[in-house]
C-alpha positions in Angstrom: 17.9 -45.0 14.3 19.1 -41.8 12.9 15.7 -39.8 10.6 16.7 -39.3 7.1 14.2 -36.5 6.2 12.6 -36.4 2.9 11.1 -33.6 0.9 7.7 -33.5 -0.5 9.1 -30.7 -3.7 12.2 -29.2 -4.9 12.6 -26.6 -7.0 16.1 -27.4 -8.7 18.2 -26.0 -11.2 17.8 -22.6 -10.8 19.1 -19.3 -8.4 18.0 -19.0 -4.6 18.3 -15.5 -3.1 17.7 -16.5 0.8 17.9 -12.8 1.9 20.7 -13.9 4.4 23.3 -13.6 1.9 24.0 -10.9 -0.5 23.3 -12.6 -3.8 21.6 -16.0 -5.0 23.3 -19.0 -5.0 22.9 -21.8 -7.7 20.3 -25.2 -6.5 17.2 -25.3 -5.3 14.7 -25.3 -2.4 13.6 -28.6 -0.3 10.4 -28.4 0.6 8.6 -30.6 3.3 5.2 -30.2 5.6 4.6 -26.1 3.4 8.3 -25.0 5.4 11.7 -25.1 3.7 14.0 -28.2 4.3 16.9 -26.9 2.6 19.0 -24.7 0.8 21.8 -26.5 0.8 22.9 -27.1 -3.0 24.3 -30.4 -2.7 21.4 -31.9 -0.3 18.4 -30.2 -2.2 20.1 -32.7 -5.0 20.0 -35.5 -3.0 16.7 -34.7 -1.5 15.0 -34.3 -5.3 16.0 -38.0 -6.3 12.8 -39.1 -3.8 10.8 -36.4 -3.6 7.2 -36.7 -4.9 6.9 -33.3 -6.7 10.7 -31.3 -8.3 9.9 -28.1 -10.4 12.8 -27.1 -13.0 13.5 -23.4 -12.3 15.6 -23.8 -15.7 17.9 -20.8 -14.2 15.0 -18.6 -13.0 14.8 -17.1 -9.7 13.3 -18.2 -6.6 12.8 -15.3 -3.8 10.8 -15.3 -0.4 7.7 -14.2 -1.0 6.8 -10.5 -1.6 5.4 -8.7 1.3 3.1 -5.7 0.9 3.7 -3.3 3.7 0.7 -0.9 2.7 -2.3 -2.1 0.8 -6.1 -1.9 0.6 -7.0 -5.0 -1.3 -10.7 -4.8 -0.3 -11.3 -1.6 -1.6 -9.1 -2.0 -4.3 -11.1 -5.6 -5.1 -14.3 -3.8 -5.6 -12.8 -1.3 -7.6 -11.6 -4.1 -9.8 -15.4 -4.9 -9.9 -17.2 -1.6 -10.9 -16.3 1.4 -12.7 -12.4 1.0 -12.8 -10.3 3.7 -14.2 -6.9 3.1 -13.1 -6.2 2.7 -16.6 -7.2 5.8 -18.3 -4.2 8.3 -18.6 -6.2 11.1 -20.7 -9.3 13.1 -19.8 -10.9 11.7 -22.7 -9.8 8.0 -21.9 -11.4 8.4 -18.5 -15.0 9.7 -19.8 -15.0 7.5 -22.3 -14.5 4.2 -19.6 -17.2 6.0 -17.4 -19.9 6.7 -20.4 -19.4 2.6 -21.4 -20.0 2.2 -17.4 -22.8 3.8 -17.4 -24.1 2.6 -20.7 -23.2 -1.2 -19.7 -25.4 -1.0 -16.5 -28.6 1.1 -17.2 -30.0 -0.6 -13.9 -27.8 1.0 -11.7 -28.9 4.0 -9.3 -25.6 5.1 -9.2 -22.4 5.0 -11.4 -19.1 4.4 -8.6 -15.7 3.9 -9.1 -12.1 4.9 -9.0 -9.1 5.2 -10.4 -8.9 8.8 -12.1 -5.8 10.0 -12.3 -5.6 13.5 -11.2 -2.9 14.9 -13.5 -5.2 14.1 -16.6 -7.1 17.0 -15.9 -6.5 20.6 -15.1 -5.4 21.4 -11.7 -6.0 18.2 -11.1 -9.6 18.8 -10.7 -12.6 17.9 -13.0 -15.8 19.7 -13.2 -19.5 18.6 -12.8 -19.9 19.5 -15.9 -17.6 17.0 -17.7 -19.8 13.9 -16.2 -23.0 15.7 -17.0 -22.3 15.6 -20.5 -22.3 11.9 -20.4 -24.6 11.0 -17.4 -26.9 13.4 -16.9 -29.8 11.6 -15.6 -28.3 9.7 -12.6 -25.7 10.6 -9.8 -21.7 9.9 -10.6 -19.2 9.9 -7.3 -16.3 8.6 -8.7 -12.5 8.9 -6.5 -9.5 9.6 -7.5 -6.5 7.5 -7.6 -5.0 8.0 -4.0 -8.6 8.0 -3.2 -8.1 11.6 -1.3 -10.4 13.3 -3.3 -13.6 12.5 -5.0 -15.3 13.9 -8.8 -19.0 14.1 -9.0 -21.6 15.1 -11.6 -24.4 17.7 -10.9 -27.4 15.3 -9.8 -24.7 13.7 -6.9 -24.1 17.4 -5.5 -28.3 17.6 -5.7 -28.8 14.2 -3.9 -26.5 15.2 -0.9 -27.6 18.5 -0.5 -24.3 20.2 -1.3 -24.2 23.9 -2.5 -22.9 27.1 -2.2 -24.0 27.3 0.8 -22.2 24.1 2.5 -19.4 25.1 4.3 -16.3 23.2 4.0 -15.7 20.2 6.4 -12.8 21.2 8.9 -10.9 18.4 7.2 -11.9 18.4 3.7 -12.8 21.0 1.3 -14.8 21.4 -2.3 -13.2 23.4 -5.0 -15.7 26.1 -6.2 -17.0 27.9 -9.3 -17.1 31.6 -8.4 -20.8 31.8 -7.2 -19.7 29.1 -4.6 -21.8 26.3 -6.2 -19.6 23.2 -5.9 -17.2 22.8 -9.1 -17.3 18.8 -9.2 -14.0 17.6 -7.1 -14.1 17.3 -3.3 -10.7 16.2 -1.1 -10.3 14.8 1.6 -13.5 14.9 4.5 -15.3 16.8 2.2 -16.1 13.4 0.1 -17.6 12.1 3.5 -21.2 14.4 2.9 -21.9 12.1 -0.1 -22.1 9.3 2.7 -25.7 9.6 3.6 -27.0 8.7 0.3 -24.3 7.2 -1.8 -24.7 3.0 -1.8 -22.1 1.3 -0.2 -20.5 -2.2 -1.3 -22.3 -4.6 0.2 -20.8 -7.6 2.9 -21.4 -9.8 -0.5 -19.6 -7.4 -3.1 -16.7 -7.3 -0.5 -15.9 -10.7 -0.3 -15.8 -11.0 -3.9 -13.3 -8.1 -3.7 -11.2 -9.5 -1.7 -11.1 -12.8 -3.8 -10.2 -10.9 -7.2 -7.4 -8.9 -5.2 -6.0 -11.6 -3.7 -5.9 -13.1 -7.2 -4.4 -10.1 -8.6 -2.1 -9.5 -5.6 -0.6 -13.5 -6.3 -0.3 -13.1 -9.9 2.7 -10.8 -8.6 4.3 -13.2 -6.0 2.7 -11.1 -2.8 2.3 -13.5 -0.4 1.3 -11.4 2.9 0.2 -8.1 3.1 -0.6 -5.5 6.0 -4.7 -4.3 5.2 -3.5 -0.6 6.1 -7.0 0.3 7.0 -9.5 -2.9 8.2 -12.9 -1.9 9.8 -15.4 0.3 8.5 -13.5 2.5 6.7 -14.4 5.7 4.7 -17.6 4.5 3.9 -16.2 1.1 3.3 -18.2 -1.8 4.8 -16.8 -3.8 7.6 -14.2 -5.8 6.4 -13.1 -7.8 9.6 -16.1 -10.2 8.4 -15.1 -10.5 5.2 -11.6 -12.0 5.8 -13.3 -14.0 9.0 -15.0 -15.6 6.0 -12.2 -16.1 3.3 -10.3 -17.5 6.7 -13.0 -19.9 7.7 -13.6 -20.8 4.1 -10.3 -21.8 3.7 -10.3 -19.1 0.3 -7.9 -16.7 2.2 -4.3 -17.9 1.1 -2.0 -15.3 1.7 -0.9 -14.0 5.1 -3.0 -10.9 6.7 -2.2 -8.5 9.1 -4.7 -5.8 9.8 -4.6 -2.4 10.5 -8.0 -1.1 12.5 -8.9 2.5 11.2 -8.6 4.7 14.5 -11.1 7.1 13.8 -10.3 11.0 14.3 -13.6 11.6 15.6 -14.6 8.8 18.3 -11.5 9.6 20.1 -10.5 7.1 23.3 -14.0 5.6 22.8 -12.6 3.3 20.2 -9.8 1.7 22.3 -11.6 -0.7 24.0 -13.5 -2.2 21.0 -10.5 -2.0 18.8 -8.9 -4.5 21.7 -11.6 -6.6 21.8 -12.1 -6.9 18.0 -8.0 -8.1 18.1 -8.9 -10.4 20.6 -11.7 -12.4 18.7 -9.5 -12.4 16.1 -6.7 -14.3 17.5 -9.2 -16.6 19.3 -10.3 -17.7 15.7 -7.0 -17.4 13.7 -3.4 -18.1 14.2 -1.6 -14.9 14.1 0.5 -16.5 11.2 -2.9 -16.4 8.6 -4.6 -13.4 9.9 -4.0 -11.1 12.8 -5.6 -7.0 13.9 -2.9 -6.5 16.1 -2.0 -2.9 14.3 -4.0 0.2 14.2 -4.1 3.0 11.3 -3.6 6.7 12.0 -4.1 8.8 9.5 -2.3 11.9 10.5 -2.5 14.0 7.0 -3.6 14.2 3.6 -1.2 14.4 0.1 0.7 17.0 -1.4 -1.4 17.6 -4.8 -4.3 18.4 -2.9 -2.5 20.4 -0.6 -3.4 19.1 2.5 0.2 17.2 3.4 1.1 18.4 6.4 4.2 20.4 5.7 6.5 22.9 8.3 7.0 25.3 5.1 3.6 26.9 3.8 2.4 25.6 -0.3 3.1 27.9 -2.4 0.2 29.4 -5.2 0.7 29.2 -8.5 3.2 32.4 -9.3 5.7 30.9 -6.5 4.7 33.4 -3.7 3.8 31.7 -0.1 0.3 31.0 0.8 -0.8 30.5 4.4 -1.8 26.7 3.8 0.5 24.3 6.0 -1.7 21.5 5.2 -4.0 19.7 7.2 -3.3 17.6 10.6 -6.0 15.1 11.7 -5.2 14.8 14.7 -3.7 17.5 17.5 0.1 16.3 18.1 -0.3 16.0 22.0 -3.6 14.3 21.8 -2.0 11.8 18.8 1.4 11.4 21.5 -1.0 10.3 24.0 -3.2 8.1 22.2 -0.3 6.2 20.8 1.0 5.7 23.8 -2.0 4.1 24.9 -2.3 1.8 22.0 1.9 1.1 22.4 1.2 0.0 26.3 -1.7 -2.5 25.1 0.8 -4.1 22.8 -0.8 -2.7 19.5 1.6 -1.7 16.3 0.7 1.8 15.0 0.7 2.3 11.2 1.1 5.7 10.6 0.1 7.4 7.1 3.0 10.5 7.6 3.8 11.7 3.7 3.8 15.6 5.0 7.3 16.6 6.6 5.3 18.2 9.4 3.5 14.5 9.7 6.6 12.7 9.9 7.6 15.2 12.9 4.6 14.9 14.6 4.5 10.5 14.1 8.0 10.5 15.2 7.4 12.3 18.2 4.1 10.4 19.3 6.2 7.4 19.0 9.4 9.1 20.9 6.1 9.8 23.8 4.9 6.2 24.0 8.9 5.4 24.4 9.1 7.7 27.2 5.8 6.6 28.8 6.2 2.4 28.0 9.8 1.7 27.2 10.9 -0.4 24.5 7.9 -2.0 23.3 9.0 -4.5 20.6 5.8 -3.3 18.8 7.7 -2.0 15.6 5.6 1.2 14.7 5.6 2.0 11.2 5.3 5.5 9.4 4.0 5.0 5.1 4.4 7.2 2.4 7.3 9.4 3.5 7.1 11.9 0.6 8.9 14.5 2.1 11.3 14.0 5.1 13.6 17.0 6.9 17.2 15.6 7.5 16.9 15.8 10.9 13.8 13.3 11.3 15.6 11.1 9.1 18.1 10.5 11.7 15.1 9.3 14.7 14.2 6.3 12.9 16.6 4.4 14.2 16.7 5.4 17.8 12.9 5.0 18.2 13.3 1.8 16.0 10.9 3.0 13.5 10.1 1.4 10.5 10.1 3.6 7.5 7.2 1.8 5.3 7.8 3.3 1.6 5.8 3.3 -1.7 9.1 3.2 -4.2 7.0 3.2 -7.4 5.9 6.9 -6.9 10.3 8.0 -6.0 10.4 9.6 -9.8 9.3 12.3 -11.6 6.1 12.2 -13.2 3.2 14.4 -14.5 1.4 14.3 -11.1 4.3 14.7 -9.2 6.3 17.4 -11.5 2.7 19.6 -12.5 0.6 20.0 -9.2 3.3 18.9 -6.2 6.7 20.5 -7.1 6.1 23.6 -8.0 4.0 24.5 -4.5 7.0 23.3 -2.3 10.2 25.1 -1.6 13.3 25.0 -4.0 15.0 22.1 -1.9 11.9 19.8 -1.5 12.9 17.7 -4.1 16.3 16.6 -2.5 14.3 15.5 0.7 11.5 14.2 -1.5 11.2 9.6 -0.6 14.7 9.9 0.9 15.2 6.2 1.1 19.0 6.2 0.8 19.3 8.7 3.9 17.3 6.2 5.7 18.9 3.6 5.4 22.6 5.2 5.7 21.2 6.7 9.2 20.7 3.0 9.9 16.9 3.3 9.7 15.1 -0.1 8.5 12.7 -0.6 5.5 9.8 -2.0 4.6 8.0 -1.7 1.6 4.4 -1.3 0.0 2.6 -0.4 -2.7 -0.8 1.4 -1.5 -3.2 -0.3 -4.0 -5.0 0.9 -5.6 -3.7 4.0 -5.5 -0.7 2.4 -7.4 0.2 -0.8 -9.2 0.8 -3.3 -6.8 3.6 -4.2 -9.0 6.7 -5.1 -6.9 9.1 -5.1 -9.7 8.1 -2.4 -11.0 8.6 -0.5 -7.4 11.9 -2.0 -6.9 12.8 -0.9 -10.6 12.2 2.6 -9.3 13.8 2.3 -5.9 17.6 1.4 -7.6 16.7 4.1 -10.7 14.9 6.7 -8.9 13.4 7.0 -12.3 10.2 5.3 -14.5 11.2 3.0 -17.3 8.2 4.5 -19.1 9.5 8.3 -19.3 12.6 9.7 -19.8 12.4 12.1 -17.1 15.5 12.3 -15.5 16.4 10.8 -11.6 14.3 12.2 -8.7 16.8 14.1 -6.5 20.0 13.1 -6.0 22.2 9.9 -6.5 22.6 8.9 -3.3 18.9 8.5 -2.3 18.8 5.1 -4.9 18.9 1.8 -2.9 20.6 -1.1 -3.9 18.7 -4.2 -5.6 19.5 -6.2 -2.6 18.0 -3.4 0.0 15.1 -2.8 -1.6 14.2 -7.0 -2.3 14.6 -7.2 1.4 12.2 -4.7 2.1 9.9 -6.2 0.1 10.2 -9.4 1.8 11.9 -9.5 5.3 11.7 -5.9 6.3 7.9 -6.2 5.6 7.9 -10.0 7.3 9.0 -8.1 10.1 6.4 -4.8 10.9 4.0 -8.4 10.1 5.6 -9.8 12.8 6.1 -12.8 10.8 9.9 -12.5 10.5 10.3 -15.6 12.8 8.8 -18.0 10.1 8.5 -15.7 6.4 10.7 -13.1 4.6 13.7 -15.2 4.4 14.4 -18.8 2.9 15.8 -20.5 5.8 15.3 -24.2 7.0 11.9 -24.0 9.6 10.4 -21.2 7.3 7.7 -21.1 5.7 7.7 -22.0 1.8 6.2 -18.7 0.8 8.0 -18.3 -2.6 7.9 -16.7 -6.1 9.8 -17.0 -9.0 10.8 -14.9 -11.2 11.3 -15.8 -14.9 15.1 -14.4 -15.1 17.9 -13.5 -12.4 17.1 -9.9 -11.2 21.0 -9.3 -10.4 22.3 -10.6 -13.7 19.9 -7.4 -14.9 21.4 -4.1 -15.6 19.4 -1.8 -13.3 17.4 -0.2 -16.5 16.4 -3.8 -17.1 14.9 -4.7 -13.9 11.6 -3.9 -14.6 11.4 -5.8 -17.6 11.6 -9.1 -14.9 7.9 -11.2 -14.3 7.0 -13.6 -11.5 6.2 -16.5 -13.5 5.0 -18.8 -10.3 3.5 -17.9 -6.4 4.1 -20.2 -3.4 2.3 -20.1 -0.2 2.8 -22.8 2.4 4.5 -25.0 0.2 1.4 -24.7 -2.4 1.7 -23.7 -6.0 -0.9 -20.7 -5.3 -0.5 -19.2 -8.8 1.3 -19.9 -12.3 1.6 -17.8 -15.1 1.4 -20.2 -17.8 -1.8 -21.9 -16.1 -3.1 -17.9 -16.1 -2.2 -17.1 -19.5 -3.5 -20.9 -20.9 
């Protein structure tokens, strides 16, 4: 007797883009057991007359899941929890949010947060002074928006023993009045001598911060993400507990895979535990819910603080060269031969590279562990890719190399146009997020956002990605015309071309029979938008599994 197979939901009536063709076709999904049945219009019909649960799309669309290829939901969790000011856009905005803080919870030893955006302020830099005005009496650390730098009051400085006297950290510094005495901002390992006495989020506080993200992070249809730094983790507590908990809880919906910090100054030390801590891992999870099989490298800083790692030196402020190259964690040979070692035990290296000097030096540790281990299949990834030299462009492909980009920051903007531009050479903008040179040198894509440095937003980042320009400014396009992706190229990084540095391309990333029904829809057809509309598109319902995981009406009601 021939099985007639049933679904237990169809979406009907609306557009399916399955990412294996290149637009959406009219039906509907068949669901059965949380993995698709079918996309076949004419039996997702037939199937919907006995299935127990069929959702109208009413013409909306339904895409796989989005994938976030670079994200710090943790972090970005607690943020959500304490003194957040990813909001503020003014200098006055931002005090204001932190005086209320501070006003709201008298108890408090110290006033933490984040969020401040850099380009609010002069130079990018706040003074002590500022925060003293408002909270004088208690110590303020408060970091920035890419979290690379750090803005503290008087009575912090006092409380971690910082003056003029404290030299700068070989991989950090602290801008400076003119006696010395710290100014108020510190980048990079500078903000790391606030770690003896600042309080850190406890294991409790994290697990509700990973809760809220994951909320926030389904109210946008991400179902999966890569954690790009899990561990303890610039002061951060452990979070490899915290998702063993959401995991065992059953609260942990999405799809995890972690990236364990590799810390610049334990060296080969780490390698052994960082195995280990993969292993226990998988002996507790399948490595389709939560896996640690990736490692983070952090191999420079950003370009507004001037510590990207660039081959041309920054320039100062009247357009003459300085000496400043950036900064490089790590010495290239020793980074070639630690990757290598991580490649030969079968762990994925997610490389932060947004420096063009970075993305030399990542490429070429990854080109080593090729020479030394062969084709590994572990699908290395470099993030952030701010500035890339034509000729690295063109290794991505032969050292099958993911480029993992942050499309909402590909346009001009007051950050980018006030304290980046200007201190690069004259051409830096035509290399600057070249995503249509990677992908015409037949490099793939996968795509993230970085939260909380930016909105998670992945309509918003795919609005940029085709524009190469905000719909909130009318700024013209970042560089030139041929660095725009298409709608479809940049939907499929977000969803497959992330699936696959996941290593979950096998079951997520596509809608495909066997798959996994990790869907959202969106409340109108993205490719009946013109491309100045697509922002303007919401995900109106999040699928995970086969499970209604969010709606927006339910939200909103």
């Amino acid at each position: 007797m021939t099985h007639t197979p049933t679904a237990d939901t169809v979406l009907e009536h609306g557009w399916v883009y399955t990412g294996t063709e290149s637009s959406p076709v009219y039906g509907g999904v068949a669901i059965a057991d949380g993995r698709i049945l079918s996309t076949d219009p004419d039996e997702v019909a037939r199937l919907a007359e006995s299935a127990t649960t069929r959702v109208d799309l009413d013409g909306r669309l339904v895409i796989a899941g989005f994938q976030d290829a670079h994200v710090h939901p943790v972090m970005a969790g607690v943020e959500l929890l304490s003194c957040d000011l990813s909001g503020c856009e003014t200098a006055a905005d931002t005090l204001a949010v932190v005086a209320a803080y501070a006003d709201a919870h008298p108890d408090l030893p110290w006033i933490q947060g984040a969020g401040w955006s850099m380009d609010a302020f002069p130079g990018g830099t706040p003074t002590r002074q500022m925060l003293d005005e408002i909270v004088p009496d208690r110590p303020v650390l408060l970091e920035n928006r890419d979290h690379h730098g750090a803005w503290a009051n008087t009575r912090a400085f006092e409380l971690a023993g910082i003056t003029a006297e404290t030299a700068d950290p070989a991989d950090g510094r602290f801008e400076r009045e003119p006696d010395g005495t710290p100014a108020g901002t510190a980048h990079e390992g500078a903000m790391s001598l606030f770690g003896a006495v600042r309080p850190r989020p406890t294991l409790e506080q994290a697990y509700a911060g990973l809760l809220a993200a994951q909320q926030h992070l389904l109210s946008f249809g991400i179902t999966a993400w890569q954690d790009a730094a899990v561990g303890e983790f610039m002061g951060s507590p452990d979070t490899v507990p915290v998702y063993l908990r959401a995991a065992r809880d059953g609260a942990l919906k999405v799809r995890v895979r972690g990236a364990q910090w590799w810390n610049r100054e334990d060296g080969d030390a780490q390698l052994g535990p960082i195995l280990a801590r993969r292993d226990e891992v998988a002996s507790q999870c399948h490595p389709d819910q939560l896996s640690l099989a990736s490692v983070k490298v952090m191999v420079d800083g950003v370009a507004e603080n001037f510590t990207a790692a660039m081959h041309e030196c920054y320039r100062d402020h009247h357009g003459n060269a300085t000496e400043n190259r950036g900064i490089s964690f790590f010495d290239p040979r020793d980074m070639a031969r630690f990757v290598a070692a991580l490649d030969r035990e079968g762990m994925q290296v997610h490389f932060h590279a947004l420096g063009d000097r970075a993305v030399t030096d990542a490429l070429d540790a990854v080109e080593h562990a090729r020479q030394e281990n062969g084709a590994s299949g572990n699908r290395h990834h470099l993030a952030h890719l701010q500035v890339v030299r034509s000729e690295d462009v063109a290794r991505f492909a032969p050292l099958e190399a993911t480029a993992n980009i942050q499309a909402l920051w590909a346009c001009h903007e007051d950050q980018l146009d006030t304290l980046t531009l200007p201190f690069l050479a004259d051409d830096a903008e035509e290399h600057h997020y070249p995503f249509g040179e990677l992908v015409a040198s037949g490099a793939r894509l996968a795509a993230g956002s970085d939260w909380s440095v930016s909105s998670p937003d992945p309509v918003q980042a795919i609005h940029i990605a085709v524009n190469r320009r905000s719909p909130h400014n009318d700024l013209p396009p970042l560089g030139p015309e041929s660095q725009r992706l298409t709608l479809a190229q940049a939907l499929d990084a977000y969803t497959q071309g992330t699936a696959r540095v996941n290593h979950l391309d096998h079951v997520t990333g596509r809608i495909e029979p066997g798959y996994y029904a990790d869907l959202a829809i969106l409340d109108r057809n993205l490719f009946d938008l013109a491309p100045a509309d697509l922002h303007t598109a919401r995900v109106d319902e999040t699928w995970i599994g086969g499970e209604r995981v969010y709606s927006r009406a339910e939200d909103a009601a």
